[in-house]
TORFIVEX-144032 format. One line per field, with one value per atom (N, C-alpha, C): residue number from 1; residue in one letter; x, y, z. Coordinates in pm, whole numbers, always signed. Each point is the difference from the previous one (the first is absolute). Last residue first. Layout:
BEGIN
num <- (NUM,...) $
residu <- (a,...) $
x <- (X,...) $
y <- (Y,...) $
z <- (Z,...) $
% end
This chain:
BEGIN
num <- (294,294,294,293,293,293,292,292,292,291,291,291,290,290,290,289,289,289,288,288,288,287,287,287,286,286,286,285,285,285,284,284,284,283,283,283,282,282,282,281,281,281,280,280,280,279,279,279,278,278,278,277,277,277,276,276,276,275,275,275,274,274,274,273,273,273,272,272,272,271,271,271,270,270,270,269,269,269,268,268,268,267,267,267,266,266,266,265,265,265,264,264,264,263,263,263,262,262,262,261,261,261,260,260,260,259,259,259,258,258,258,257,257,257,256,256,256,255,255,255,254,254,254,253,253,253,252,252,252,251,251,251,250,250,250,249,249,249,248,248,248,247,247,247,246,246,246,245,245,245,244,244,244,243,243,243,242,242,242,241,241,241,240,240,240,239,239,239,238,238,238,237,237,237,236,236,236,235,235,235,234,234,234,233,233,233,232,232,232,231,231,231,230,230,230,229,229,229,228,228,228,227,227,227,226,226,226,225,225,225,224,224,224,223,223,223,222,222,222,221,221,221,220,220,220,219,219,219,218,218,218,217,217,217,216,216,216,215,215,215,214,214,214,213,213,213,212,212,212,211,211,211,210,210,210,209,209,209,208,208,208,207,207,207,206,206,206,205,205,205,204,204,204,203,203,203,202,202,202,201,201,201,200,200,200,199,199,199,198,198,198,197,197,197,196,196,196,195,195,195,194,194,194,193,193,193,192,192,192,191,191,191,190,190,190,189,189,189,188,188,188,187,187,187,186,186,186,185,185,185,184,184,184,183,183,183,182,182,182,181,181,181,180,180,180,179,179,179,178,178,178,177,177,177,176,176,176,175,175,175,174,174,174,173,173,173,172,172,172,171,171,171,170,170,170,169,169,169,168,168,168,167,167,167,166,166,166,165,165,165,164,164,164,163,163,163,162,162,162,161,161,161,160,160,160,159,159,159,158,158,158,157,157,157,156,156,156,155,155,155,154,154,154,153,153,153,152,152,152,151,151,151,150,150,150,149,149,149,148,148,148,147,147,147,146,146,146,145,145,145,144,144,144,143,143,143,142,142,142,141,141,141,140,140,140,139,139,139,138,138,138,137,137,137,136,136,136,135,135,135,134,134,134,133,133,133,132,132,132,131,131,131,130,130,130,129,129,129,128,128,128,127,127,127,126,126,126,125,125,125,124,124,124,123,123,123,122,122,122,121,121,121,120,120,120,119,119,119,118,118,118,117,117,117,116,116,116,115,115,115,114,114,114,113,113,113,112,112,112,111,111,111,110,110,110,109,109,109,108,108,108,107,107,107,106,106,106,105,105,105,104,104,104,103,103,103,102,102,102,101,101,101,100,100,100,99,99,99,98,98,98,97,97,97,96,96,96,95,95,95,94,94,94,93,93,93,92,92,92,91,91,91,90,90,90,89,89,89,88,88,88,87,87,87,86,86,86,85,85,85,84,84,84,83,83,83,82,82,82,81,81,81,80,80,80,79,79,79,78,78,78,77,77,77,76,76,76,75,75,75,74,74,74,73,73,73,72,72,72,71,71,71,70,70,70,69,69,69,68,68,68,67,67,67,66,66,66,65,65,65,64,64,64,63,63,63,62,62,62,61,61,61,60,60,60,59,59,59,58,58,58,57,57,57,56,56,56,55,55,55,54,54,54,53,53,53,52,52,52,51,51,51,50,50,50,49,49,49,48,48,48,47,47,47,46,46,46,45,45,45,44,44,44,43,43,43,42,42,42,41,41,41,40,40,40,39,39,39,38,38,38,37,37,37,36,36,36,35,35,35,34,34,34,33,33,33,32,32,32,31,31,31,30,30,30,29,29,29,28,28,28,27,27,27,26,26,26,25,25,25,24,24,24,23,23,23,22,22,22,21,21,21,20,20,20,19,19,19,18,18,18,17,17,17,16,16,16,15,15,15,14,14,14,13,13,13,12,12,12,11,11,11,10,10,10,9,9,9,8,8,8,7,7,7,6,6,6,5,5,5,4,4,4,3,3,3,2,2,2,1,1,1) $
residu <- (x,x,x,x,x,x,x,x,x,x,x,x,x,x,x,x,x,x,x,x,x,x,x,x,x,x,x,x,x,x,x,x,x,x,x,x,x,x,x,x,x,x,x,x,x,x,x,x,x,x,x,x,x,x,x,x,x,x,x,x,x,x,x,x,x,x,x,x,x,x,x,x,x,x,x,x,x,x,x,x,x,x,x,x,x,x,x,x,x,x,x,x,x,x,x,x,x,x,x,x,x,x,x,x,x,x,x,x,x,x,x,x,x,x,x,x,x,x,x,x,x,x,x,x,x,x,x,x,x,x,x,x,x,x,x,x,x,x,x,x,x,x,x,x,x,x,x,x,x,x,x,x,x,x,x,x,x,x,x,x,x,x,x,x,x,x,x,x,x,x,x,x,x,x,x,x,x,x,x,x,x,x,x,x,x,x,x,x,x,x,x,x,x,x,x,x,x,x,x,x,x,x,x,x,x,x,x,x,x,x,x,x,x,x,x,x,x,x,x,x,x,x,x,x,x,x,x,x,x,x,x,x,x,x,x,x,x,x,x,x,x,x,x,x,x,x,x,x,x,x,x,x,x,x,x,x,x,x,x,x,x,x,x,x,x,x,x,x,x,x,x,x,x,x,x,x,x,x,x,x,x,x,x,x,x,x,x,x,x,x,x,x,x,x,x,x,x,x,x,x,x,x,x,x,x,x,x,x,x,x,x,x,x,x,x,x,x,x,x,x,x,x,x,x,x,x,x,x,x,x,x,x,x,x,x,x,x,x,x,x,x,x,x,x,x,x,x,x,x,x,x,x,x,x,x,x,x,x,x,x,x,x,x,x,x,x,x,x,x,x,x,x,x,x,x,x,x,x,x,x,x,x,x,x,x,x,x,x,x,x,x,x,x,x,x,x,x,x,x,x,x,x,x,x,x,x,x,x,x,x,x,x,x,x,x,x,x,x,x,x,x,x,x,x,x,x,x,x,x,x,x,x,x,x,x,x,x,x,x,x,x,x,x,x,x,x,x,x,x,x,x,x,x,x,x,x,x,x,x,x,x,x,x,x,x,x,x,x,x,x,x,x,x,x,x,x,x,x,x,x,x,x,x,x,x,x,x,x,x,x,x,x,x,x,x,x,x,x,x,x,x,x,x,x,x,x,x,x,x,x,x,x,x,x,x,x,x,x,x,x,x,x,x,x,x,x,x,x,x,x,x,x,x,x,x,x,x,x,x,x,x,x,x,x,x,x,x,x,x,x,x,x,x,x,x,x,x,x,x,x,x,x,x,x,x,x,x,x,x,x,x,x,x,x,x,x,x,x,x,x,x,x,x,x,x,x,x,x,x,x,x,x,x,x,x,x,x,x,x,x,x,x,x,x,x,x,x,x,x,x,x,x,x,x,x,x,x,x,x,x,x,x,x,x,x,x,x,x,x,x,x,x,x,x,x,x,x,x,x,x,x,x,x,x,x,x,x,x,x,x,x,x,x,x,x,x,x,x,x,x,x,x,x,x,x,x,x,x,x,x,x,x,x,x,x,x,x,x,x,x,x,x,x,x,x,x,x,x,x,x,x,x,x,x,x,x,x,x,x,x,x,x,x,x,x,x,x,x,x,x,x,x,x,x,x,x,x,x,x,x,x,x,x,x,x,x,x,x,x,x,x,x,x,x,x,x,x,x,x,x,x,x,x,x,x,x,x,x,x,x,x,x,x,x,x,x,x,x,x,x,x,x,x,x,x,x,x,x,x,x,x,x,x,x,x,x,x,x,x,x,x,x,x,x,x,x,x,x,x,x,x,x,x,x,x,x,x,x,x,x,x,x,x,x,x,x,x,x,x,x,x,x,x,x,x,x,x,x,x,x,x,x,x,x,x,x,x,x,x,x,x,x,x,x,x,x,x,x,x,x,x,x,x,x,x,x,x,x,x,x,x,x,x,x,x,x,x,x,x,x,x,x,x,x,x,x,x,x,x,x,x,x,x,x,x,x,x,x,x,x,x,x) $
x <- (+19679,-126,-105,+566,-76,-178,+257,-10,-51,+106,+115,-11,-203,-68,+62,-28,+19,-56,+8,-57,+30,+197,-75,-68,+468,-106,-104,+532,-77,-161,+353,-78,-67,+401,-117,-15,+373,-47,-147,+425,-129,-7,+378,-15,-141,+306,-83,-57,+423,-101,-58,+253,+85,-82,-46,+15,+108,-99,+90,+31,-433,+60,+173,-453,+111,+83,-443,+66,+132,-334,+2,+144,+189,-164,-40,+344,+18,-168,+98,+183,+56,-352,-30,+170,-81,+43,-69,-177,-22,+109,-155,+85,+32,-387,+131,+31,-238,-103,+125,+74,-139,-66,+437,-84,-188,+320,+14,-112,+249,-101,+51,+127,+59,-99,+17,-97,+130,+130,+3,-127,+184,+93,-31,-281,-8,+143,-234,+131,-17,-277,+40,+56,-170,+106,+60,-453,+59,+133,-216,-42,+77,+20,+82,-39,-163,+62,+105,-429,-37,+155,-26,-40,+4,-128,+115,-46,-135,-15,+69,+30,+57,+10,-355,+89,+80,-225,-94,+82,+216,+24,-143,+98,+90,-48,-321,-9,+120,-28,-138,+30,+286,+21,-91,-134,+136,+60,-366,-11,+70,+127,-89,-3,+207,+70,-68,-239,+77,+95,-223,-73,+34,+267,-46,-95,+59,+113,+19,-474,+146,+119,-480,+35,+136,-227,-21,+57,-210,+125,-11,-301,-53,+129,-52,-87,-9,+265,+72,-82,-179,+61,+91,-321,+0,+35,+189,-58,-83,+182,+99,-13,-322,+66,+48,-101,-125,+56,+318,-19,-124,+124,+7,-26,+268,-130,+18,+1,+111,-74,-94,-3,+52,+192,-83,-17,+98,+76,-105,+79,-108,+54,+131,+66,-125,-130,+110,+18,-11,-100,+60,+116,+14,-108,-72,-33,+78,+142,-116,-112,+461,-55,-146,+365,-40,-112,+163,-158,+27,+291,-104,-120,+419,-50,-164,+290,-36,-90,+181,-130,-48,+453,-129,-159,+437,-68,-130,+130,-26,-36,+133,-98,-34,+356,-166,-97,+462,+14,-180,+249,-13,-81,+178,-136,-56,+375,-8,-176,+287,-77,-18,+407,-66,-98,+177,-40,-88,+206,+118,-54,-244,+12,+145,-203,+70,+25,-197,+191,+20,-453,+80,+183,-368,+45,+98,-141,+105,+15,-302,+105,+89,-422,+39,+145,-212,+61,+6,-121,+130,+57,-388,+57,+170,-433,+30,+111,-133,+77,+27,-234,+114,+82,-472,+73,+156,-279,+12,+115,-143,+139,+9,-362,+133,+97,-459,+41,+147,-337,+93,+2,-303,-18,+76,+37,-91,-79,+360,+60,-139,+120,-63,+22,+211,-110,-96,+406,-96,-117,+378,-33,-112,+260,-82,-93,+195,-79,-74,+466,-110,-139,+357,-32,-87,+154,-110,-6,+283,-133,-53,+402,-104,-69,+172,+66,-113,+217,-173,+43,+281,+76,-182,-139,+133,+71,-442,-15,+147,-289,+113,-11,-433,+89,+111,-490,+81,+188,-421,-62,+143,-57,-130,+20,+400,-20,-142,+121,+103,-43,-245,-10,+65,+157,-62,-131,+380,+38,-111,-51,+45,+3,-93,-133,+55,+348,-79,-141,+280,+91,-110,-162,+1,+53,+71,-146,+1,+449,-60,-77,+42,+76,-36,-124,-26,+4,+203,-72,-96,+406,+10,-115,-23,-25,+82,-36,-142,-13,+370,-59,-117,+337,-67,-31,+405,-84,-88,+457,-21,-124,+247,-111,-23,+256,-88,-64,+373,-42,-163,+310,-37,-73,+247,-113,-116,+404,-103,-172,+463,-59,-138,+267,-72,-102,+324,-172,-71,+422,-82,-135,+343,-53,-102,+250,-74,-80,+353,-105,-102,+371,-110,-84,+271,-35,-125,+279,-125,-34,+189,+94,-143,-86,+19,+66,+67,-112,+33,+228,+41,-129,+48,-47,+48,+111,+75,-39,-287,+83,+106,-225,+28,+70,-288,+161,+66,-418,+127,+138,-420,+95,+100,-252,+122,+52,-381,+176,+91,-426,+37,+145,-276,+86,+57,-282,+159,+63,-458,+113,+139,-575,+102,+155,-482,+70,+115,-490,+115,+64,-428,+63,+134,-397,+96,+55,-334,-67,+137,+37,-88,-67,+310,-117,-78,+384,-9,-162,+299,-68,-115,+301,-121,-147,+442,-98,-129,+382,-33,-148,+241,-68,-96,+317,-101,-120,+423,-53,-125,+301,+18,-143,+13,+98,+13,-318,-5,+182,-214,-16,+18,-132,+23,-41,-242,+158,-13,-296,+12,+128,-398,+99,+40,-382,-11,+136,-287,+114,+4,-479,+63,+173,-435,+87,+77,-285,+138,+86,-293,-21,+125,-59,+27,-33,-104,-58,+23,+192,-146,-74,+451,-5,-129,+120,+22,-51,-12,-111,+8,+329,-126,-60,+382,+57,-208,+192,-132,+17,+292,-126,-87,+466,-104,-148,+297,-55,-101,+54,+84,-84,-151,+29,+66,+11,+52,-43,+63,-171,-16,+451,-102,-133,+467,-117,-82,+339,+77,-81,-130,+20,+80,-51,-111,+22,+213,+112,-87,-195,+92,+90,-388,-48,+154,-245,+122,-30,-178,-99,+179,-156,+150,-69,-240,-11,+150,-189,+83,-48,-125,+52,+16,-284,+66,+6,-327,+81,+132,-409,+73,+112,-271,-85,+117,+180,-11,-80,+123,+74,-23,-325,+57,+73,-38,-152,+49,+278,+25,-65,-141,+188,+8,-300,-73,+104,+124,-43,-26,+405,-118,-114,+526,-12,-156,+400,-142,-28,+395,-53,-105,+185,+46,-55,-123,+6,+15,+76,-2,-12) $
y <- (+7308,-33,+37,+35,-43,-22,+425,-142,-92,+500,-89,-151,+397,-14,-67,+25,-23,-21,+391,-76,-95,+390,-65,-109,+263,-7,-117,+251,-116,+18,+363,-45,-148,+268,-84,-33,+361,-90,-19,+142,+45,-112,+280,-118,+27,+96,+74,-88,+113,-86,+78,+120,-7,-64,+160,-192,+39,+338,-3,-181,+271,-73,-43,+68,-64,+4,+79,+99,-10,-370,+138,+97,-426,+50,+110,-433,+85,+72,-329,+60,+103,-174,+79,+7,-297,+106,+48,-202,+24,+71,-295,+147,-7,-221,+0,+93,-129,-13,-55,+152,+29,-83,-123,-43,+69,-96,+78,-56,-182,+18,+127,+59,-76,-15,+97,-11,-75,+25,+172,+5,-443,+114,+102,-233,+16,+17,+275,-137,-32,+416,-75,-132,+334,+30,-99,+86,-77,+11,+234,-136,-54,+456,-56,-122,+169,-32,-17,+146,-151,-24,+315,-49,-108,+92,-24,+46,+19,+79,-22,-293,+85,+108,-337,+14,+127,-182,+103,+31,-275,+113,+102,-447,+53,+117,-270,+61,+85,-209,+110,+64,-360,+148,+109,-447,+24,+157,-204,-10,+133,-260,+133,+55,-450,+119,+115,-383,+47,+100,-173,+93,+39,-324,+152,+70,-472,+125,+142,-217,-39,+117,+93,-71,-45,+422,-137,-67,+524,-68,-152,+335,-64,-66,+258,-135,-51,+401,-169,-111,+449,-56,-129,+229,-96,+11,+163,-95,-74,+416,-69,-126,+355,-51,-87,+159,-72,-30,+288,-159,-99,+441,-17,-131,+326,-148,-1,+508,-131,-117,+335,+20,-149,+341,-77,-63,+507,-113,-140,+504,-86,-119,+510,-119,-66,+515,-135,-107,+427,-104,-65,+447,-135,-19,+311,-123,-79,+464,-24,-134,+61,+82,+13,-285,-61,+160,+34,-98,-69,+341,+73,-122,-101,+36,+87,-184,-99,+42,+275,-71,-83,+152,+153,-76,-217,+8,+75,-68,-75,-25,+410,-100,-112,+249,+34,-50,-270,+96,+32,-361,+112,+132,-432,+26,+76,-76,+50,+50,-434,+173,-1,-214,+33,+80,-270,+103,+26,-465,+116,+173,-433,+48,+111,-173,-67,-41,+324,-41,-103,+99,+106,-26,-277,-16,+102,+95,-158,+24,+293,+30,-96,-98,+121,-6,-225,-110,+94,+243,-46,-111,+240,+98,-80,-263,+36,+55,+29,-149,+23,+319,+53,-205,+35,+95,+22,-290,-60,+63,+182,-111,-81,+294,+77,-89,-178,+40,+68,+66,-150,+62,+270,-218,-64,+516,-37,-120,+126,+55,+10,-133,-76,+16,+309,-31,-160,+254,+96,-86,-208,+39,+42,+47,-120,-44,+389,+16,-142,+115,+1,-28,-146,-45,+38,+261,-129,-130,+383,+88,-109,-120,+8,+66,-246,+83,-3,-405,+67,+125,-336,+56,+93,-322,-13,+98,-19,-93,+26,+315,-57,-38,+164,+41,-113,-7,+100,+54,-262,+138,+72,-499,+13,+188,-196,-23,+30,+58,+137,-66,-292,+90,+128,-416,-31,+136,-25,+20,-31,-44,+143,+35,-464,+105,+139,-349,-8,+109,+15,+99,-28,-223,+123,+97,-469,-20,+177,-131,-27,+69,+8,+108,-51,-339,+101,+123,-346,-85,+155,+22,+18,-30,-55,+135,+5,-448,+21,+173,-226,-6,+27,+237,-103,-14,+268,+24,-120,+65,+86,+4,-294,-70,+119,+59,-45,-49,+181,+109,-45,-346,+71,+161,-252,-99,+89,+202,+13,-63,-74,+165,-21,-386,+28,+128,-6,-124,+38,+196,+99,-61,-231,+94,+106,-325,-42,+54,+151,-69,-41,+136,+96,-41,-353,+47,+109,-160,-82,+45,+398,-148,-63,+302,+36,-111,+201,-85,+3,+351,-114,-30,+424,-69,-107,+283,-123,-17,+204,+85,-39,-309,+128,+86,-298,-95,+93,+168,+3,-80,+38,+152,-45,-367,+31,+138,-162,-58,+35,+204,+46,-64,-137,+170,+16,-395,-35,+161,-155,+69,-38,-174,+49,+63,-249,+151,-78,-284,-17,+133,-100,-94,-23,+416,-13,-128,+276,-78,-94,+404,-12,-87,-90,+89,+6,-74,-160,+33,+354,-22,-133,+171,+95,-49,-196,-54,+100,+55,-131,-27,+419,-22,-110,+0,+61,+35,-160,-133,+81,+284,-79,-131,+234,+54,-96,+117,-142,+38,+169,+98,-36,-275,+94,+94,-472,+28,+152,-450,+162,-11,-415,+95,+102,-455,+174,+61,-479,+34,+132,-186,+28,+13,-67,-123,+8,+322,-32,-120,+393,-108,-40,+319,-102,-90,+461,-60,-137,+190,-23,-33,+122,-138,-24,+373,-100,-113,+365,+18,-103,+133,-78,-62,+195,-118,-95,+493,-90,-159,+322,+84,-79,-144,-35,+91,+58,-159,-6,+496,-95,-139,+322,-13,-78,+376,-156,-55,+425,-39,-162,+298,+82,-50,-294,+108,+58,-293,+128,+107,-443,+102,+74,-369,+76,+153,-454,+126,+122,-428,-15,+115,-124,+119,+2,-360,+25,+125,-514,+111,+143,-509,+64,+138,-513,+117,+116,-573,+99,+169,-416,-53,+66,+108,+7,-21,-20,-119,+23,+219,-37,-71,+236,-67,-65,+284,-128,-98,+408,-93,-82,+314,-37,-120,+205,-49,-96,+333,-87,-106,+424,-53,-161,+312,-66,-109,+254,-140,-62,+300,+15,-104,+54,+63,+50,-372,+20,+85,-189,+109,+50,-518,+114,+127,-575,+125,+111,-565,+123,+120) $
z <- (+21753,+53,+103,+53,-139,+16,+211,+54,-150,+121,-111,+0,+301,-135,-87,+506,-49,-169,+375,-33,-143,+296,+84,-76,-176,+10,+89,+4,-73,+77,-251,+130,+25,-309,-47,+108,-151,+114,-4,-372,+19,+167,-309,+120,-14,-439,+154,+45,-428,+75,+137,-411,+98,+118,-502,+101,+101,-342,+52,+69,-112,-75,-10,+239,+78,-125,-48,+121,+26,-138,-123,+14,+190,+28,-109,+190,-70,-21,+361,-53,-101,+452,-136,-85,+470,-64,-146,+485,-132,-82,+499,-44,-168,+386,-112,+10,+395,-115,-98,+483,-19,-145,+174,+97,-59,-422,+134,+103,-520,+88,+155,-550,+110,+143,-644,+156,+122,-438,+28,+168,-291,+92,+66,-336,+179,+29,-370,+42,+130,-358,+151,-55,-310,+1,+137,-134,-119,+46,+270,+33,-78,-40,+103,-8,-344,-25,+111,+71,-67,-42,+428,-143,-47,+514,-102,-153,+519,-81,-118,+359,+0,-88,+114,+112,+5,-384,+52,+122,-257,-53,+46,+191,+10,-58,-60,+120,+24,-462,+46,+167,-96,-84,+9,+133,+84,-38,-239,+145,+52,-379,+9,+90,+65,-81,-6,+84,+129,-50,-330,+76,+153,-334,-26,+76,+170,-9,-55,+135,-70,+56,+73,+134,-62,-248,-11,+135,-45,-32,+38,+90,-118,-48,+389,-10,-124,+83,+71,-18,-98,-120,+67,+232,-102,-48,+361,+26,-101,-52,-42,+66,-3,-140,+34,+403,-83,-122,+183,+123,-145,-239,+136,+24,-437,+74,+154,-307,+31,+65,-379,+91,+81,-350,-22,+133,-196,+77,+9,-259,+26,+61,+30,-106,+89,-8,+77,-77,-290,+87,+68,-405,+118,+93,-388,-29,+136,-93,-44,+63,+118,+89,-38,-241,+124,+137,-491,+2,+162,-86,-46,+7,+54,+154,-14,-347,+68,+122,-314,-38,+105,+41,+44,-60,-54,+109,+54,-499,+69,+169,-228,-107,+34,+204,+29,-73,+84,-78,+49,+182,+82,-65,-205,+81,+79,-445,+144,+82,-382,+86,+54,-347,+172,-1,-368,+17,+90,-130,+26,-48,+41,-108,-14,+354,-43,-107,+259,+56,-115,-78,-61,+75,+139,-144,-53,+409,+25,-137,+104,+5,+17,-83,-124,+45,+346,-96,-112,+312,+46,-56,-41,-35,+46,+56,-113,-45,+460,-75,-114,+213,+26,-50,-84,-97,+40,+268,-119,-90,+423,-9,-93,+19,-7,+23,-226,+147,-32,-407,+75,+122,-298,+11,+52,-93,+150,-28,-262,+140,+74,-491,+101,+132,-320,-69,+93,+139,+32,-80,-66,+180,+11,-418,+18,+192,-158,-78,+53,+154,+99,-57,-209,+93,+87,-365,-70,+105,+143,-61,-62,+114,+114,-39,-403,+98,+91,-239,+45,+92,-437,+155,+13,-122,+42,-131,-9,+170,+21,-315,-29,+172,-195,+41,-21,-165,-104,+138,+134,-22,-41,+21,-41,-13,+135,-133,-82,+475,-71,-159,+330,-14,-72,+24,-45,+10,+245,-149,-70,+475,-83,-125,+146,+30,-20,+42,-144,+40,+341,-129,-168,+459,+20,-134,+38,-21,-5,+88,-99,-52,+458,-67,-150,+304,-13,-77,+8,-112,+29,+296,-134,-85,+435,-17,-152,+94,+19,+7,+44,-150,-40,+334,+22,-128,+23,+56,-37,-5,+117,-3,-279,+66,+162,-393,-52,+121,+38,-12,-29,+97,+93,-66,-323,+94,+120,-246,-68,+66,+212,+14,-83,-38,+111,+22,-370,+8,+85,+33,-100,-40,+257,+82,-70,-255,+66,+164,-348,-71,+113,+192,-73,-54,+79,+102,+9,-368,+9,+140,-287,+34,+64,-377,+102,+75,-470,+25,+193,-303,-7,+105,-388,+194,-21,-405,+87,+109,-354,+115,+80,-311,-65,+76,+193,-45,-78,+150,+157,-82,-295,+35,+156,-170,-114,+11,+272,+64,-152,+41,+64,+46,-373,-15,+114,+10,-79,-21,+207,+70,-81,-38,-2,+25,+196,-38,-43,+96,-2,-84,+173,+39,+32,-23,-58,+104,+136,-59,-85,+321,-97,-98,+384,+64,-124,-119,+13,+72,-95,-184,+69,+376,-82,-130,+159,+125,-54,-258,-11,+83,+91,-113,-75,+385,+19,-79,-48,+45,+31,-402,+154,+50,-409,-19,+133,-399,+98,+30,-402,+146,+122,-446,-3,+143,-63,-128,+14,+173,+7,-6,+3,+11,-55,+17,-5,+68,-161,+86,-34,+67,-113,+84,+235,-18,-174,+255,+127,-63,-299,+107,+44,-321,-78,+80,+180,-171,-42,+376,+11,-125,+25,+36,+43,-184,-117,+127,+226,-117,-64,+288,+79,-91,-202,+30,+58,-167,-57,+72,+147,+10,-23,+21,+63,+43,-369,-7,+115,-205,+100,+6,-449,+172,+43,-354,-43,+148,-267,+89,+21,-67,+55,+24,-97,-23,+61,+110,-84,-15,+128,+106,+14,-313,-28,+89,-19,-18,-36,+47,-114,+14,+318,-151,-97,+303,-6,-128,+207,+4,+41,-162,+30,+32,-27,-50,+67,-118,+71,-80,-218,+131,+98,-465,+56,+168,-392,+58,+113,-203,-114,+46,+278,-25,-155,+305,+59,-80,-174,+30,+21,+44,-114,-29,+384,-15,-108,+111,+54,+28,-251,-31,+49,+220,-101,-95,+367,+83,-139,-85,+23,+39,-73,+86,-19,-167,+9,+88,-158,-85,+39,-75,+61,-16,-17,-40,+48,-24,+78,-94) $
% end
């Protein structure tokens, strides 16, 4: 392992000379005046050395939030021995196993308030920021709203506005969770926003939806087996009840109960729904047998 490393080229280096591990850690550097924060360079190193170098972080790593931070940037494995040798120092006494364990939970749950799929999101969105503040000379973390809106304004008539007002909300996640809140409200940012939604807005482009004829061939091309009685079967349900692809993925037959007209559908968890508090759907039954084998 080698400690110390706070440049990608640095970390190039290393790797190519053998090193197992990299410690990425300015050593108490952040005394100084031009010394940067680990996890400033943290993206950078780990794009340099690739995904299959081990790559951790030493210095500033204070709570579970941090951890989850460094772990976002590319970092396997933090540090944290300053922060329990200052509580054993202060006589905190460790928490009883109960706490202990409501303080998991908590953590658990904070982690899964949002989908993985609007996290891989947010991601994809913060690396395209930063990866912009680095091509035109700005700092990604801490990004004041004057280099949020800059960035806004500089592809503000290539993305759609629910692209940009996304963007501005995985900036501002990283920054909670960086523990430097911004504020989106600030004119640099709203006032841009509205500036490219009055220039440049457009109706949103909606894609257009299948009728009867679609969805008659696509049944025809489903197999007579069991898997294709399966397709089938999904294809017609989720044209039935307007479904998403991840209401379908999400059904049990529990969740179908028959009725005189057709079924009764529960949905249990939906885009919309994030709460799961579920919604009844009612599935008509249809005039023509399409589930027959053959």
């Amino acid at each position: 392992m080698i400690k110390g490393i706070l440049h990608p080229e640095d970390a190039v280096r290393a790797t190519a000379v053998g090193a197992d591990g990299i410690i990425v850690s300015n050593h108490g550097g952040r005394q100084l005046d031009l010394a940067p924060s680990p996890l400033e360079v943290l993206p950078a190193i780990r794009e340099a050395v690739g995904p299959d170098q081990t790559l951790m972080i030493d210095s500033g790593v204070r709570r579970g939030t941090d951890m989850l931070v460094a772990r976002c940037l590319g970092a396997q494995f933090a540090f944290v021995g300053r922060a329990t040798l200052a509580r054993r120092a202060a006589g905190e006494k460790p928490p009883a196993p109960r706490a202990a364990l409501a303080l998991t939970k908590s953590k658990t749950y904070r982690s899964a308030a949002d989908a993985p799929e609007t996290l891989r999101a947010y991601k994809a969105d913060f690396d395209n920021f930063r990866a912009w503040c680095e091509a035109h000379g700005f700092q990604p973390l801490p990004a004041e709203p004057e280099t949020v809106g800059a960035y806004l304004a500089a592809p503000g008539l290539g993305y759609a506005l629910p692209t940009l007002r996304r963007r501005v909300a995985a900036i501002a996640r990283a920054r909670r969770m960086a523990k430097q809140p911004l504020d989106t409200r600030h004119p640099a940012i709203r006032e841009n926003l509205r500036g490219i939604a009055r220039t440049h807005g457009e109706p949103p482009r909606r894609s257009a939806a299948l009728a009867t004829e679609d969805i008659k061939r696509l049944i025809a091309t489903c197999g007579t087996d069991l898997a294709g009685l399966r397709d089938r079967a999904l294809l017609l349900l989720g044209f039935a009840g307007a479904l998403r692809r991840s209401d379908l993925i999400g059904l049990d037959l529990a969740h179908l109960r028959p009725t005189p007209l057709g079924m009764r559908l529960l949905v249990a968890r939906s885009k919309t729904d994030k709460a799961g508090e579920g919604v009844g759907i009612g599935i008509v039954r249809g005039s023509t047998r399409s589930l027959r084998r053959g």
